[in-house]
C-alpha positions in Angstrom: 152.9 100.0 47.6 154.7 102.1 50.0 154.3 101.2 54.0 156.6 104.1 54.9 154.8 106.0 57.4 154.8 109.6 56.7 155.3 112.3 58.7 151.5 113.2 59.9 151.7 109.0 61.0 154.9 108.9 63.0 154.0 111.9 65.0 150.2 110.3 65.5 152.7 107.5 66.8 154.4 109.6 68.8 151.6 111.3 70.5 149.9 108.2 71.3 152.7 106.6 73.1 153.6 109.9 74.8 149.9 109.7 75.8 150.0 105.7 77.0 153.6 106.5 78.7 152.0 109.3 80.8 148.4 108.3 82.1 148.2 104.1 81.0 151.6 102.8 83.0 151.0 99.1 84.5 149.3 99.8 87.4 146.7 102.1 85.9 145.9 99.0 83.6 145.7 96.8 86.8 143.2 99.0 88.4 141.0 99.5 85.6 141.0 95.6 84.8 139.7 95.8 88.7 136.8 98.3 87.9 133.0 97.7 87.1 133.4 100.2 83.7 136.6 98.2 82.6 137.8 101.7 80.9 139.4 104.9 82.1 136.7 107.5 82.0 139.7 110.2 81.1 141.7 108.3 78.8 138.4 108.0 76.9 137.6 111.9 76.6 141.6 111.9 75.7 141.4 109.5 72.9 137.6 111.5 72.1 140.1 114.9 72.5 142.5 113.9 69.8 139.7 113.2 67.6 141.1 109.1 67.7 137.1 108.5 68.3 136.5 109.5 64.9 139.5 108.7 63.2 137.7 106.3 60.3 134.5 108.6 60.1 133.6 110.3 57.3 133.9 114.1 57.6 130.7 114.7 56.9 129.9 113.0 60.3 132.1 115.1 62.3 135.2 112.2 61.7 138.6 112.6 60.8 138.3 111.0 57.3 141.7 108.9 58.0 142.2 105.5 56.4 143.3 101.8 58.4 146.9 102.5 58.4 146.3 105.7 60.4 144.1 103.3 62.6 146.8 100.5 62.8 149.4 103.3 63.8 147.2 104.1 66.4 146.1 100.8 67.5 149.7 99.6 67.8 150.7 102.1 70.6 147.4 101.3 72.4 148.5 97.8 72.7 151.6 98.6 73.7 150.6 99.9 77.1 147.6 97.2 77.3 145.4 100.1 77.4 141.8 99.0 78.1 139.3 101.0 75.6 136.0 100.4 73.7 137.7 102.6 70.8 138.1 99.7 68.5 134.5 98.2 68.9 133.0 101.2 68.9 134.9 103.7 66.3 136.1 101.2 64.2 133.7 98.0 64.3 130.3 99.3 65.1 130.5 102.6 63.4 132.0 100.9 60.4 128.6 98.6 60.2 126.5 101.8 60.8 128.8 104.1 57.9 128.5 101.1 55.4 125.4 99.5 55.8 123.0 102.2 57.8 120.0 105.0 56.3 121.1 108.4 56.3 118.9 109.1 59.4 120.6 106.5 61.1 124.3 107.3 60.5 123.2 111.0 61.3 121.7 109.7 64.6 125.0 107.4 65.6 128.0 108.5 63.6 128.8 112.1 65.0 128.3 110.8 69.2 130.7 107.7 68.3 133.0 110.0 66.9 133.0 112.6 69.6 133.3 110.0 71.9 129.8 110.8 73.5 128.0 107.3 72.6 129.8 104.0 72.7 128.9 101.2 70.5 129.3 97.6 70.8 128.9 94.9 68.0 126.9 91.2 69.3 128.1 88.5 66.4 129.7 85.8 68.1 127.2 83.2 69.3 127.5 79.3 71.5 129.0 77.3 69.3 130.4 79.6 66.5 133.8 78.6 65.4 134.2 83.1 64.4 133.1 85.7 63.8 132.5 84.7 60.0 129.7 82.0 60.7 126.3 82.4 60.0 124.1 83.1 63.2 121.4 81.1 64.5 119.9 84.9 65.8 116.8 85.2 63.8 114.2 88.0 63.7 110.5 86.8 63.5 107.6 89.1 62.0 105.1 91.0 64.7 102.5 93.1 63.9 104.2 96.4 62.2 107.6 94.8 63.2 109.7 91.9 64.3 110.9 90.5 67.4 114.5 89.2 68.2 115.1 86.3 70.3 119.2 85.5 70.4 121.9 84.3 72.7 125.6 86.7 72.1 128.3 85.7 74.1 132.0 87.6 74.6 130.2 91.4 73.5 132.8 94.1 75.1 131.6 96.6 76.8 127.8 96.1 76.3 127.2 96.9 80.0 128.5 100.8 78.9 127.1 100.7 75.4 124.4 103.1 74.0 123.3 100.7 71.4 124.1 97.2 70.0 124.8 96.4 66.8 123.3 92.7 66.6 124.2 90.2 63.5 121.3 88.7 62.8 119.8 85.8 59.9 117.6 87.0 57.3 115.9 84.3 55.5 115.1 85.5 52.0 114.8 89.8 51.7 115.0 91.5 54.4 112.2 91.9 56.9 110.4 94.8 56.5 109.9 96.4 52.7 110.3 99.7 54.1 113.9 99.2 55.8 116.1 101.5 53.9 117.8 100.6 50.8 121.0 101.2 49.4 119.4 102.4 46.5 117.2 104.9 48.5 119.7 106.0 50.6 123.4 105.7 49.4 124.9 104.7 51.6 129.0 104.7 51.5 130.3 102.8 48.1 131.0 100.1 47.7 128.8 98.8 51.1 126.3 97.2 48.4 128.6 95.8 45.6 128.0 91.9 46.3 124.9 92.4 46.6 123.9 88.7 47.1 126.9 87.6 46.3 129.4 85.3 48.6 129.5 84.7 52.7 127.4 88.3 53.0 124.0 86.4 52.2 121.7 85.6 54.6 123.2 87.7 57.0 120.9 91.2 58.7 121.9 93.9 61.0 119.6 95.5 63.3 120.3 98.1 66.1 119.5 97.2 69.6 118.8 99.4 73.0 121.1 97.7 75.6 117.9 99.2 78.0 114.9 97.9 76.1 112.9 95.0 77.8 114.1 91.6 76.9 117.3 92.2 77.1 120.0 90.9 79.6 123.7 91.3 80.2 126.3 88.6 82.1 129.5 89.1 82.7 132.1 86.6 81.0 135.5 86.6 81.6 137.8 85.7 78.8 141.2 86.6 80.5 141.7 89.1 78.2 141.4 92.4 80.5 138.8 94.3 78.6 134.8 93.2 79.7 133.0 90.8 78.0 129.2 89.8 78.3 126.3 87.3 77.1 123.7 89.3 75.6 120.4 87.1 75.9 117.7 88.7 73.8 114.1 87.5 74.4 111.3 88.9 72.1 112.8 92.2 71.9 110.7 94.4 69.7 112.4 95.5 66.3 111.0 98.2 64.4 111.5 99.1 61.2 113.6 101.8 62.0 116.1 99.8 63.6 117.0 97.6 60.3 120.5 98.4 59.7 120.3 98.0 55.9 119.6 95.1 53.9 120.9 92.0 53.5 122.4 93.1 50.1 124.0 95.8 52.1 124.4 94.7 55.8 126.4 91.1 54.6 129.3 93.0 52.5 129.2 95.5 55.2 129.4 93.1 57.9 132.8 91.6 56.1 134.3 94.9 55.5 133.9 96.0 59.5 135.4 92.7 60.2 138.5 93.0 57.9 139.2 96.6 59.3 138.8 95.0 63.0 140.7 92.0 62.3 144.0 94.5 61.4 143.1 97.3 64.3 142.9 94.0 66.5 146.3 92.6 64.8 148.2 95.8 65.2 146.5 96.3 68.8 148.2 92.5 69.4 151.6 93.4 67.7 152.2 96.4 70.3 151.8 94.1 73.3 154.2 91.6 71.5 156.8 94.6 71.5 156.0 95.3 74.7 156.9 91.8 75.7 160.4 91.9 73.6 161.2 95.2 75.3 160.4 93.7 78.5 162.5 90.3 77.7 165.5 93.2 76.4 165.5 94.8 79.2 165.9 91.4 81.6 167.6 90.1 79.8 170.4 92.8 80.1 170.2 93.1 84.0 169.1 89.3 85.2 172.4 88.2 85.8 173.6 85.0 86.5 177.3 82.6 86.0 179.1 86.4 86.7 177.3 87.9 83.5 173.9 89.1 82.3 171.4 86.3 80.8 171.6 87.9 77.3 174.7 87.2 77.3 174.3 83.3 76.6 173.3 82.7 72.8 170.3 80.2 73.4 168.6 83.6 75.4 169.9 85.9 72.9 168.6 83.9 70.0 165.5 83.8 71.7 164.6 87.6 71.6 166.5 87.8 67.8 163.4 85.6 67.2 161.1 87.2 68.8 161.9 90.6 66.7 162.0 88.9 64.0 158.2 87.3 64.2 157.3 91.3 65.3 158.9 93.0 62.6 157.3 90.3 60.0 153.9 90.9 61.5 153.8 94.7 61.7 154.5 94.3 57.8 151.7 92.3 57.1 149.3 94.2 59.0 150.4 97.4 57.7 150.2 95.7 54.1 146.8 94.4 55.0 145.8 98.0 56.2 147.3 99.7 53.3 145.5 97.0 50.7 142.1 97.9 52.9 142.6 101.9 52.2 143.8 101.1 48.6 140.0 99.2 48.1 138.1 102.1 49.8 140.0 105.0 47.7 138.9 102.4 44.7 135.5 102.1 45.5 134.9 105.7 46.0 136.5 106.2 42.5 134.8 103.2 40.8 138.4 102.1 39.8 140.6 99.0 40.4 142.4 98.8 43.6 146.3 99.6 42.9 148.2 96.2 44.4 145.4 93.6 43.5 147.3 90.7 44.1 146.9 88.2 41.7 144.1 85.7 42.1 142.6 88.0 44.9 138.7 89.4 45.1 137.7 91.1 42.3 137.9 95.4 42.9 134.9 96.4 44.8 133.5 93.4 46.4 134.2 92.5 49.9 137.2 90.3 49.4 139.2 92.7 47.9 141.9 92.7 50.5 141.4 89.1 51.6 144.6 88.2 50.3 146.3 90.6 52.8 144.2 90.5 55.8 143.7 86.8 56.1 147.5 86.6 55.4 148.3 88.9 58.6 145.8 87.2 60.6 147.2 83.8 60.1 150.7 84.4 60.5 150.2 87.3 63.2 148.4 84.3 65.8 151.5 81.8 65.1 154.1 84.5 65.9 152.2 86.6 68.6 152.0 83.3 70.6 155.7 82.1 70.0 156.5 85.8 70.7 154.8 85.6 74.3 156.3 82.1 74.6 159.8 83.0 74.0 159.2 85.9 76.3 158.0 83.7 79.4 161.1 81.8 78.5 163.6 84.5 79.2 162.2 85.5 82.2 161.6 82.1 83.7 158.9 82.0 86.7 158.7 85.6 87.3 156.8 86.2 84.5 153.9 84.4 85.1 153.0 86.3 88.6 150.4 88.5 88.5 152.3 91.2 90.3 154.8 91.0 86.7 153.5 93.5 83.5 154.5 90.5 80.9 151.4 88.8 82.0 149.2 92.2 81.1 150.2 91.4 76.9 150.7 87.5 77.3 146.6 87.6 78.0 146.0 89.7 75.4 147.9 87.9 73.3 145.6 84.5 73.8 142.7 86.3 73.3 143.8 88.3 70.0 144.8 84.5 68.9 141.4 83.4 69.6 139.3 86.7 68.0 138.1 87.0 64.7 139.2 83.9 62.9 142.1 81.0 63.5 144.8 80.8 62.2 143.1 77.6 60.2 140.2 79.9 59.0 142.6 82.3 57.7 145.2 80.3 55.5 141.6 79.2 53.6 140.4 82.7 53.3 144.1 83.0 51.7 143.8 80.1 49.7 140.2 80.8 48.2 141.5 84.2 47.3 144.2 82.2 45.1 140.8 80.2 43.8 142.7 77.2 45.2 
């Protein structure tokens, strides 16, 4: 294992953070917190522009063919201006359902407008009551006539008031509805999308692709003090044809844990930017606040306090680039039918979905702990001033919570860790 980044990655880095420097400062992030699309317009045909829109997607598809660390490289700089942006749920979570678990005409139809940026996508899992994104839903699709109908409740779905099409986790009781919904068999899909088949926490479990426009469906506005819009998605006997079955349930369930995975690290390393944000930020007050004749860094109980808070996001950037590079290291495996290199011992067995569990449920766990003492540590060097609105270490301290509370506690995570040591 080698998390250097090479050259191609630091300049990726480089241009990103050129790009967030130049058109996302502060108060571009305030105003578009303010607005009704909750995204810039032109930082979205930049990030399309740089091909960032289609930075996982398969070539084939019109993508760039780049793997989770170039992702998390990318991801990291985002959060470090607070940039609002559907690129993760889109690019990386829905597309990543529709590449693993969708038909050929269906990742045709979706795959190359996500990745030029011309159709966003937006993923509904999370229901009342769901403890993350990992639970089984209550959403369940009932036979009608040639098809089905979908009657469900999705709370906290970003950017479903801009989307072209949901992506809606769904229960499947038994086989999938429908015997002519497309197979993995009859359709290849990518490899390694159908390997438990059956097997694990992907049972059970359906995807099925929604028009945000079709009747029965309405969108509310949440608010999760995050920045970025959320929405309830109340679905009410919205037809379902056959045709918009995203796989089986021996595909869509493996695929459904492999999309989260990749978003659980692009989330992490979106979280670990803002947390260097807030040390930067905490540096640099640290240095001019003064007070006693001196500047504030210069007593040890503050200068301790940002030591620890590079500390907790130097160790998290590791694990979230380890978790990214295990997550590459299991696709290149699965493509090659061999072993992925690093299996740590005790871990998911090579090709099947918890491959990398080890690594991302390890990140995830210990990323929430020191994100929040991170952002705590922060508000504590800057004393009052840094909870006013009109102050930028509020813009990462709100993203910080809601990274903390996304896809699987801390909790949840140390027992995907300990499962994947079969303890």
């Amino acid at each position: 294992m080698d998390l250097t980044l090479t050259a191609e990655q630091r300049l990726l880095a480089d241009t990103v953070r050129d790009l967030v420097e130049r058109e996302c400062p502060p108060e571009v992030v305030r105003e578009i917190e303010k607005s009704e699309r909750g995204y810039g317009d032109g930082h979205w045909k930049t990030l399309a522009g740089l091909g960032l829109t289609g930075l996982l997607l398969p070539e084939e598809h019109g993508g760039a063919g780049q793997g989770v660390l170039d992702l998390a490289v990318v991801a990291e700089q985002l959060g470090w201006a607070a940039m609002p942006t559907p690129l993760l749920t889109s690019a990386v979570f829905a597309a990543g359902l529709i590449d693993l678990a969708g038909s050929a005409a269906q990742r045709a139809r979706w795959l190359p407008a996500i990745g030029a940026g011309t159709a966003i996508a937006t993923v509904a899992v999370l229901e009342p009551g769901a403890r993350d994104e990992w639970g089984a839903p209550d959403a369940a699709l009932t036979p009608h006539g040639a098809g089905h109908r979908l009657t469900a409740t999705k709370i906290l779905v970003p950017y479903a008031h801009v989307a072209d099409v949901l992506v809606v986790v769904v229960e499947v009781a038994g086989s999938a509805p429908g015997a002519d919904a497309p197979t993995p068999e009859a359709d290849a899909p990518t490899p390694g999308a159908d390997a438990a088949a059956g097997a694990g926490p992907g049972g059970g479990r359906g995807l099925v692709l929604v028009d945000p426009a079709a009747p029965g469906v309405t969108l509310r506005r949440q608010h999760d003090g995050g920045g970025e819009p959320v929405f309830e998605v109340v679905l009410r006997d919205v037809e379902v044809s056959a045709a918009d079955l995203l796989g089986t349930p021996a595909a869509a369930g493996p695929a459904l844990d492999t999309a989260l995975d990749r978003m659980t690290v692009a989330s992490t390393a979106y979280a670990i930017g803002g947390a260097q944000r807030a040390l930067d930020l905490s540096v640099e007050h640290a240095r001019s606040r003064r007070q006693f004749g001196q500047p504030i860094g210069a007593f040890q109980s503050v200068a301790h306090r940002c030591v620890d808070m590079l500390t907790d996001v130097e160790a998290a950037r590791y694990l979230c680039y380890q978790a990214a590079w295990k997550l590459d290291a299991v696709r290149t495996a699965d493509a090659a039918g061999e072993p992925a290199a690093g299996e740590a011992e005790g871990a998911g067995e090579p090709g099947t979905p918890d491959a990398a569990d080890f690594e991302v449920a390890a990140a995830k766990s210990f990323a929430n702990d020191a994100i929040r003492r991170v952002f705590v540590h922060a508000h504590q060097v800057h004393g009052a001033i840094g909870f006013s609105m009109e102050h930028d270490l509020q813009l990462h301290s709100r993203r910080g919570k809601t990274f903390e509370l996304s896809y699987g506690g801390s909790t949840w995570h140390r027992e995907r860790v300990a499962r994947a040591l079969h303890l």
